[in-house]
C-alpha positions as CSV (number, residue, x, y, z in Angstrom):
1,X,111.6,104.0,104.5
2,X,110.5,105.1,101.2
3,X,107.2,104.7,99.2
4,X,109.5,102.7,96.5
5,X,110.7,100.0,98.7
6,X,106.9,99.3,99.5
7,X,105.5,98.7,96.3
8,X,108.8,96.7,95.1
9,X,108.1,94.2,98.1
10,X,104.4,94.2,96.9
11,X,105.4,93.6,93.3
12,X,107.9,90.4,94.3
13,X,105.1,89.6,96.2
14,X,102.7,88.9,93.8
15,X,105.4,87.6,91.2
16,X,106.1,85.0,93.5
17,X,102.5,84.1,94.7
18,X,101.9,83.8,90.6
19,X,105.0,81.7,89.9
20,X,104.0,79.5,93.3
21,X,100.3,78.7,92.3
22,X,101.7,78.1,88.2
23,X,104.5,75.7,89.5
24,X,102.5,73.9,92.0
25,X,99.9,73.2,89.2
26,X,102.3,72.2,87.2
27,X,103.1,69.1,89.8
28,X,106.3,71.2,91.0
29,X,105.8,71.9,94.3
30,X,109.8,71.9,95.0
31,X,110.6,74.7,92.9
32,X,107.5,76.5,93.9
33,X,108.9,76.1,97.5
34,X,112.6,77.5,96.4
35,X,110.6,80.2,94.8
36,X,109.0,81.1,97.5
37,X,111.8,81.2,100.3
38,X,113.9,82.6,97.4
39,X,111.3,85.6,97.3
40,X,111.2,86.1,101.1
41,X,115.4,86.5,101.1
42,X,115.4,88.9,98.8
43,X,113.0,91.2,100.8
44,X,115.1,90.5,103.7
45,X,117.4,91.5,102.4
46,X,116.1,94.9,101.1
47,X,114.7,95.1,104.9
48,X,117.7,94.6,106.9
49,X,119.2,97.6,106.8
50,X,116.0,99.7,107.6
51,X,116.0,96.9,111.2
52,X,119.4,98.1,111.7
53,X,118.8,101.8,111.7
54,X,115.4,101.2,113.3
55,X,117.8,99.2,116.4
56,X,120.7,102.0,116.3
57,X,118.3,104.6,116.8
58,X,116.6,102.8,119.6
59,X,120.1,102.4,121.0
60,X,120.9,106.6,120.9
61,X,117.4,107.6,122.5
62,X,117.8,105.2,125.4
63,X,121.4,106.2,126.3
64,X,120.7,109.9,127.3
């Protein structure tokens, strides 16, 4: 996992927290939840992969 991937989860992190709290001020507390959920696919989606290796791995040490 690189350095890179942190700090982009940590900057659509606080993009969304900012577009949340503006929306739900705003009276729009749909959107702010689509924007929200929309946030937390999109780092799921970066993260996947790194699970996958993370379970493949666990998968080679155990069957020595």
């Amino acid at each position: 996992m690189s350095v890179n991937l942190i700090f982009k989860i940590a900057a659509v992190g606080i993009l969304v927290s900012v577009l949340s709290q503006v929306l739900k001020h705003s009276g729009r507390e749909e959107q702010a939840f689509l924007t929200s959920l929309a946030g937390l696919l999109l780092v799921l989606f970066w993260i996947v992969p790194y699970i996958y290796d993370l379970f493949e791995s666990m998968k080679r040490l155990f069957s020595l």
